[in-house]
C-alpha positions as CSV (number, residue, x, y, z in Angstrom):
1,X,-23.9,-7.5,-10.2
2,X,-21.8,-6.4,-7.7
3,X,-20.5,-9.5,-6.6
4,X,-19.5,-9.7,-10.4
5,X,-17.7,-6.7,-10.0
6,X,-15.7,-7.1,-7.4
7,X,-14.8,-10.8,-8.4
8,X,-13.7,-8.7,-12.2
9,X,-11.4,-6.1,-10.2
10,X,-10.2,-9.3,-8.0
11,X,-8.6,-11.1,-11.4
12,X,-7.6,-7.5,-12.9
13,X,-5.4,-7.0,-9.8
14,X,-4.1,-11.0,-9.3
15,X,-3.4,-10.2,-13.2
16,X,-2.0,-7.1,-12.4
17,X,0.1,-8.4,-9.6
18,X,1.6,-11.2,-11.8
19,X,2.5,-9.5,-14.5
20,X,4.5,-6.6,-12.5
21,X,6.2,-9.0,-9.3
22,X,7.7,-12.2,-8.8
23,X,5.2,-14.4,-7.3
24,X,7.2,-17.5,-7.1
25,X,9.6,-17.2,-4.1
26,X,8.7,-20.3,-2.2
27,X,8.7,-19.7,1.7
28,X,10.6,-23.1,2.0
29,X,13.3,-21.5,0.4
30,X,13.3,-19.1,3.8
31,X,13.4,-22.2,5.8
32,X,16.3,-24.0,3.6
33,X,18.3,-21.2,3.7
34,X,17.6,-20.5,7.7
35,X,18.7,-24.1,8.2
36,X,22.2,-23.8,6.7
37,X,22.6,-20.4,8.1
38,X,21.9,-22.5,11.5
39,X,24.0,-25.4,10.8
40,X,26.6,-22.6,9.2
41,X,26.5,-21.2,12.7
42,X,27.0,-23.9,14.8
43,X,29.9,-25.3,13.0
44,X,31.9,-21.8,13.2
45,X,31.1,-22.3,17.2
46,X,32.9,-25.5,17.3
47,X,35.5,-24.5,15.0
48,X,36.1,-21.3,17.3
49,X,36.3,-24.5,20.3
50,X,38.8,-26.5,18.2
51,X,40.9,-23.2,17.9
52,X,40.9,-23.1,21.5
53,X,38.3,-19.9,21.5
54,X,36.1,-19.6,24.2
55,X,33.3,-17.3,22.7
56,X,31.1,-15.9,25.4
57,X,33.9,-14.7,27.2
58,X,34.7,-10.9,27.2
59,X,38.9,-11.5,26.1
60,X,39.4,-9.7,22.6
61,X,40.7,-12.8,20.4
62,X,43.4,-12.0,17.1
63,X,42.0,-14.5,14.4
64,X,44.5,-16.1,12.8
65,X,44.7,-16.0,8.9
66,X,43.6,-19.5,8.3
67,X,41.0,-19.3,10.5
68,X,39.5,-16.0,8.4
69,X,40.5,-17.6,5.4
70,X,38.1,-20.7,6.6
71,X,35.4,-18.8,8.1
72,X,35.1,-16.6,4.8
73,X,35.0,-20.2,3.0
74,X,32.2,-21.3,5.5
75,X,30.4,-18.2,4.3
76,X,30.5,-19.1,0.4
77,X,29.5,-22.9,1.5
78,X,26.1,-21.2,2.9
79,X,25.4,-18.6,0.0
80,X,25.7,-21.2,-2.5
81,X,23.4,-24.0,-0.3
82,X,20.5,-21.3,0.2
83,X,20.8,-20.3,-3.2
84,X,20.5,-23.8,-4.4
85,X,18.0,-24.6,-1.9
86,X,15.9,-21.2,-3.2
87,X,16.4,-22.4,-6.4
88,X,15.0,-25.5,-6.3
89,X,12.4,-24.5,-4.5
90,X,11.1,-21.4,-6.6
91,X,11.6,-23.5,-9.5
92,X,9.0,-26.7,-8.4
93,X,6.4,-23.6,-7.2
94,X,7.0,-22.5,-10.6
95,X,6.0,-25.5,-12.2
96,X,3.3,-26.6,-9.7
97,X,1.4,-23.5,-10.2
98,X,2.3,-23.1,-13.9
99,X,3.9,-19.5,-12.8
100,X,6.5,-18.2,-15.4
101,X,10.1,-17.6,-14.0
102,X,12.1,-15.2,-15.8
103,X,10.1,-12.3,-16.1
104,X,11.0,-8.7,-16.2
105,X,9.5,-8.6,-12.7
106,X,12.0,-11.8,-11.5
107,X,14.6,-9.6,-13.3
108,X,14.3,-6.2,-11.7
109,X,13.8,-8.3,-7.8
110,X,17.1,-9.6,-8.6
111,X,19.2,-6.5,-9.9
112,X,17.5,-4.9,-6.9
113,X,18.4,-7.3,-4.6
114,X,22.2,-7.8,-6.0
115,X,23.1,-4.1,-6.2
116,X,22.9,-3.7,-2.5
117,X,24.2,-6.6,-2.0
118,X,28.2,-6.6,-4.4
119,X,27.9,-3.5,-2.2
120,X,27.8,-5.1,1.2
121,X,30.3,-7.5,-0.4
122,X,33.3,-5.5,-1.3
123,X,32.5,-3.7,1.7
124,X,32.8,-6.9,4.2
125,X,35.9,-7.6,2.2
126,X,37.6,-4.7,2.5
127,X,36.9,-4.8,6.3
128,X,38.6,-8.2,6.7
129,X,41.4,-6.6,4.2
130,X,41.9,-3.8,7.0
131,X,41.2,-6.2,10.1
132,X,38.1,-5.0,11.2
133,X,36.3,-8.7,12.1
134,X,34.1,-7.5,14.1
135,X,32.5,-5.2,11.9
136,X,31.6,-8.1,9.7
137,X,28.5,-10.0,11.0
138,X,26.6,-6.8,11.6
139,X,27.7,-5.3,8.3
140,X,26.3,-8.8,6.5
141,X,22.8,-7.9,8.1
142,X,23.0,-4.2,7.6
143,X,23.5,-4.6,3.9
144,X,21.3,-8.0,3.2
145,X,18.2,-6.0,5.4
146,X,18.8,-3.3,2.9
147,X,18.7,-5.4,-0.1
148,X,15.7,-7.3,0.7
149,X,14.3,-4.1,1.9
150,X,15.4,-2.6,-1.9
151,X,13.8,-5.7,-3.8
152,X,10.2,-5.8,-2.1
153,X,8.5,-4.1,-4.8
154,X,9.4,-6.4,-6.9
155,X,8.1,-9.5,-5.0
156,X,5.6,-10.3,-2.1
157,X,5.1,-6.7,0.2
158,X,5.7,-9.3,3.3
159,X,9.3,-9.4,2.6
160,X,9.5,-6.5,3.9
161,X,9.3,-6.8,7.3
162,X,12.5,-9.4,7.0
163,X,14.4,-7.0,5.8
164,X,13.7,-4.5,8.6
165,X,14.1,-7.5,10.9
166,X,17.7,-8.0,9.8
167,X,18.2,-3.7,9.4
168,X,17.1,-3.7,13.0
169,X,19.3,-6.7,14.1
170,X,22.2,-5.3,11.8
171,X,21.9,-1.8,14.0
172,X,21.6,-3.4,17.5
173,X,25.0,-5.9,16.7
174,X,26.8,-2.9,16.1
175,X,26.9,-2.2,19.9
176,X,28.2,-5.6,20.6
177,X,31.2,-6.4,18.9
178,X,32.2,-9.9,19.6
179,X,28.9,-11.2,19.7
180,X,28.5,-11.0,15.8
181,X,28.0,-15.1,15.5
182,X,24.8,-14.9,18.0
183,X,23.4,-11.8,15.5
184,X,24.7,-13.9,12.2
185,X,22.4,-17.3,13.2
186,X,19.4,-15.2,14.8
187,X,19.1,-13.1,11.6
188,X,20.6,-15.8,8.7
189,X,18.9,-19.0,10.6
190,X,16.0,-17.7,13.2
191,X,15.1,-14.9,11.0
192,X,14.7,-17.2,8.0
193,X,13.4,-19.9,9.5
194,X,10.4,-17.9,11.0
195,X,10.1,-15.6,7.8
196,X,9.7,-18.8,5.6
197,X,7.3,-20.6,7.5
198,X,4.9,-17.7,7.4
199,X,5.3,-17.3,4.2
200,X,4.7,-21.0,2.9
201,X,1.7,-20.9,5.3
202,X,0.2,-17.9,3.6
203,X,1.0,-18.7,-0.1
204,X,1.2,-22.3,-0.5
């Protein structure tokens, strides 16, 4: 009888758990989205090489405006890719497991994960707007750690501990100005990489 019980109170929460969080985030998405953060990264180092930038060296560089203008582009490029990639992904999870989609839950993850976010944004933009380059790359993590951090209880509790991965990584980049490409590819690319992996393993 007890056995029976604790199976009941098992379904109640899974029930539970469905009905109030998104359950469909794929971890491959994590690991699509790491990849073109990677890739993202490691053109932006050849591009600085083209430009005749050598980046581990301690000079202070003036980016030209082309060069922001491209490297802003090269940001876009990614966002949309890992939001294709998470897409596509969440969407054949969806259907696999017969999970529904858009759910109040997937609605709330997403408003909680966007407001943080168009903040971050306007705030990156403005940064460039004043010249402030270097603030960029850690500001990206600050504000994507806090979003992630901001839509967890909407979604998986694990996600969590990305989004103090990237907080963390955000805080420690602040201290190294310069260096902001190394922080962007460990947190966008490593980060991700790692964080999807984990979860596919756990909830495929």
């Amino acid at each position: 009888m007890n056995q029976k019980h604790q199976e009941d109170l098992a379904h109640i929460r899974s029930m539970m758990e469905r009905s109030s969080r998104f359950i469909s985030l794929s971890g491959l998405s994590g690991v699509f989205a790491g990849l073109s953060a990677l890739i993202g990264g490691i053109y932006v180092y050849q591009l600085f090489k083209v430009n005749g930038i050598e980046y581990f060296t301690d000079e202070h560089v003036l980016l030209s405006g082309s060069l922001v203008s491209e490297l802003i582009w090269i940001g876009v490029v990614i966002l949309v890719c890992a939001f294709v990639f998470g897409t596509f992904f969440t969407v054949r999870k969806s259907k696999k497991y017969n999970l529904p989609i858009w759910t109040s839950a997937t609605k709330n993850m997403l408003f909680n994960l966007a407001v943080p976010l168009a903040a971050g944004g306007i705030f990156c933009l403005a940064l460039i707007y004043h010249g402030y380059y270097g603030l960029v790359a850690p500001s990206t993590l600050l504000f994507y750690g806090l979003a992630v951090i901001n839509a967890e209880k909407y979604t998986f509790s694990d996600i969590k501990y990305l989004g103090f991965s990237e907080l963390l990584l955000g805080c420690i980049s602040l201290f190294y100005i310069g260096y902001g490409l190394i922080f962007w590819i460990l947190g966008f690319g490593i980060l991700h990489i790692v964080y999807g992996l984990v979860m596919f393993k756990k909830y495929k």
